[in-house]
C-alpha positions in Angstrom: 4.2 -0.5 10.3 2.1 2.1 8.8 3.8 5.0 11.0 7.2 3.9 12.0 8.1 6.8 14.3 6.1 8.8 17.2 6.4 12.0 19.2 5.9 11.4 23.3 5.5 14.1 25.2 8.0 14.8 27.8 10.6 12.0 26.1 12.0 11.8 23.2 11.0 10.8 20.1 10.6 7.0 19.2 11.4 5.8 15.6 11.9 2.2 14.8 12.8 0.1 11.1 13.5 -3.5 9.7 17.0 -2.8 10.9 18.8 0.0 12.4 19.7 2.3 8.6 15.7 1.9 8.5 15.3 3.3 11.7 17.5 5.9 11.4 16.2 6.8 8.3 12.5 7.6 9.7 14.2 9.5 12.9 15.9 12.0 9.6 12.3 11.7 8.0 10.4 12.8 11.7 12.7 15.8 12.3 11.9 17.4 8.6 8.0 16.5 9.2 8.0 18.5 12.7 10.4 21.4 11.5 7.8 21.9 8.8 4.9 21.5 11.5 7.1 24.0 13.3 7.3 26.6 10.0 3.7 26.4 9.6 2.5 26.9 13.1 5.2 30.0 13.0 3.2 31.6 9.8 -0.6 30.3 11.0 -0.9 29.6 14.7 -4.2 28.5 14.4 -3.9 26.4 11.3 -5.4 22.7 11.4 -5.5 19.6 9.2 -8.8 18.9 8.0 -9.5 15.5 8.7 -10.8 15.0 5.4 -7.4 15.4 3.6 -5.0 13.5 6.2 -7.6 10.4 5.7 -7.1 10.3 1.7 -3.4 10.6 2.4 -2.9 8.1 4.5 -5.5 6.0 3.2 -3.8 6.2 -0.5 -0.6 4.8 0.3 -2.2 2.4 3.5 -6.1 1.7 2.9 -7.9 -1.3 1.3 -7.7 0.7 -2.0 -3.7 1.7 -1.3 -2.6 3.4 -5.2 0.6 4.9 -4.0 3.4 4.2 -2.8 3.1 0.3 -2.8 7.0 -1.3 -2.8 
């Protein structure tokens, strides 16, 4: 639930919802997240996410102590 789509390599990507306007929805959402991806690797090819800061991302809107984001 946490991260309704995925990329698979060598098939397409998979993105799923409560119902299908759901799932479309986070297929529109995947597509800007890897065509920033894409812009970024363009400008810093060797660029990575320090694990650090995707933790407290995630973990903010998902972890025991979730602060944002909650519906």
């Amino acid at each position: 639930k946490a991260v309704p789509s995925a990329i698979v390599s060598g098939h397409a990507p998979f993105s799923w919802g409560k119902n299908a306007h759901d799932a479309v929805h986070n297929s529109v959402v995947l597509e800007e997240v890897a065509a920033m991806a894409l812009a970024t690797r363009s400008l810093n090819s060797g660029i990575k996410v320090q694990q650090e800061l995707s933790d407290k991302h995630y973990n903010r809107k998902h972890g025991k102590n979730a602060y944002y984001g909650q519906k």
